[in-house]
N, C-alpha and C positions, 0 to 999 in steps of 0.2 A: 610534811615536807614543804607545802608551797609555803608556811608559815615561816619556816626556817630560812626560806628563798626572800619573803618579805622583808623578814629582819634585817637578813646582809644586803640588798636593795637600798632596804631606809639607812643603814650605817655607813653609807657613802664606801664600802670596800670596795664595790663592785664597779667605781667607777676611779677605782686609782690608779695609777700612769706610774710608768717605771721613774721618771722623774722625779716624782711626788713620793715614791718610795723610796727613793736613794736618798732626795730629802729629809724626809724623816730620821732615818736612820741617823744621819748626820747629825741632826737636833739634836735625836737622844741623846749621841756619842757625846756633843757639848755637852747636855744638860749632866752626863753623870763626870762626864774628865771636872765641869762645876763643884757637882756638889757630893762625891764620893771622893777625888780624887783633892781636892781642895786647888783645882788648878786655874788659876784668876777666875776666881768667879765673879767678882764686876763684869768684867767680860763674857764671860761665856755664858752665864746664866740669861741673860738679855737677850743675848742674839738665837741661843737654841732654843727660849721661850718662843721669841719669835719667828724662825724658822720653823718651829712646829706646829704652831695657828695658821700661819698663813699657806701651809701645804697638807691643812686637813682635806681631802674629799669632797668635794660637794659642800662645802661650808660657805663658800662666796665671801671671805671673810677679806680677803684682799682685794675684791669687787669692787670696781667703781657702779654707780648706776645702771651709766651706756652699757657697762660691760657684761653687767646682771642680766639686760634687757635684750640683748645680743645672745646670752647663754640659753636663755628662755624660747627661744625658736618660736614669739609667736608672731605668726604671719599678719594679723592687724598694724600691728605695732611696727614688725621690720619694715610693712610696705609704709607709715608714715614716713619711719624713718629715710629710708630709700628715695621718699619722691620729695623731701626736702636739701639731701645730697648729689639729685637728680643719678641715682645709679639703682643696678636692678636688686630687685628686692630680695636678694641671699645675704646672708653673714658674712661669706667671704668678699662681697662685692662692697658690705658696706664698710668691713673692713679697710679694705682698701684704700675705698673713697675718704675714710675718716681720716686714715695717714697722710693722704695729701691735701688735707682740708687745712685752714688756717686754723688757729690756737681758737678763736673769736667762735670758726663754726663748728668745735671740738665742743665747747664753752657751751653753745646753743643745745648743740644733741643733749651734752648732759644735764641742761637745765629740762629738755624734755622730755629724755627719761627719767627724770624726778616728777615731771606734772602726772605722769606714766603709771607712777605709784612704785618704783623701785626709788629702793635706796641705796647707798653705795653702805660697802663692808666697815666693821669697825678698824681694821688697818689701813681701807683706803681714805678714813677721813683722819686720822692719827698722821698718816701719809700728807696729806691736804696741807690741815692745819700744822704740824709740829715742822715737818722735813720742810714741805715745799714751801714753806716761810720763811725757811733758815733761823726757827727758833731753837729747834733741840741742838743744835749743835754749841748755838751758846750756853745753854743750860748743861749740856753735860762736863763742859770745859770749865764752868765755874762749879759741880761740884765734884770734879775730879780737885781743881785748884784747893775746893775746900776741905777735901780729905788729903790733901796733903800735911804732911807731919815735919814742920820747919823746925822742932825743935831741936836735934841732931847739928843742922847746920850753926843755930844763933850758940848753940851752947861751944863750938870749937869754930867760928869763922874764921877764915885762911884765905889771904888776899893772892 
């Protein structure tokens, strides 16, 4: 029995949130309206792939650093953190203090929970680098433009 108690422990079930359940659910619904139903799956199959990584369990996959290092409760580390944001040394406290911090000492935390030895999620540096650069959106707009199919138009153009 307590083996069995191990397992669903270690499989992050035991630690999912009614949100993170409705999520999923969600994802699946994309992933199969995708790829059963044949219903835009450009679309759908992207966003329910990633809807359902980033509301795994216990996966920290959408994790920044800070946020890992936050999740982790451990008292050495929060009280750094804490007596560099001068607030007291709980989660919720540095929470707070991190929301009214400037981008610059937002910046700093996360550079020191990187010295820290966490590392932020594979969706929150996909996040970093793709979104918050404003690359993906140009890349998906050029290859949406390129699976465009003009030939329909050239062959009957109408002024």
């Amino acid at each position: 029995m307590e083996s069995l108690n191990a397992l669903l422990q270690g499989m992050g079930l035991m630690h999912l949130g009614a949100g993170q359940a409705i999520m999923l659910l969600v994802s699946l619904l994309l992933l199969w309206l995708a790829i059963a139903k044949k219903f835009e799956p450009l679309l759908l199959l992207p966003i329910g792939f990633g809807g359902l990584l980033s509301n795994i369990p216990e996966a920290g996959m959408a994790l920044t650093a800070l946020e890992s290092l936050l999740a982790h409760h451990d008292a050495g580390q929060l009280a750094v953190i804490a007596a560099k944001l001068n607030c007291a040394p709980d989660v919720h406290a540095i929470k707070e203090a991190l929301a009214l911090a400037l981008p610059s000492v937002q910046g700093q935390m996360e550079n020191l929970a990187v010295d820290m030895g966490y590392t932020p999620g594979v969706l929150a540096l996909f996040y970093k680098v793709a979104i918050g650069s404003g690359v993906a959106p140009l890349v998906i707009f050029m290859g949406v433009g390129a699976m465009t199919d003009f030939g329909p138009l050239l062959a009957n153009p109408r002024t």
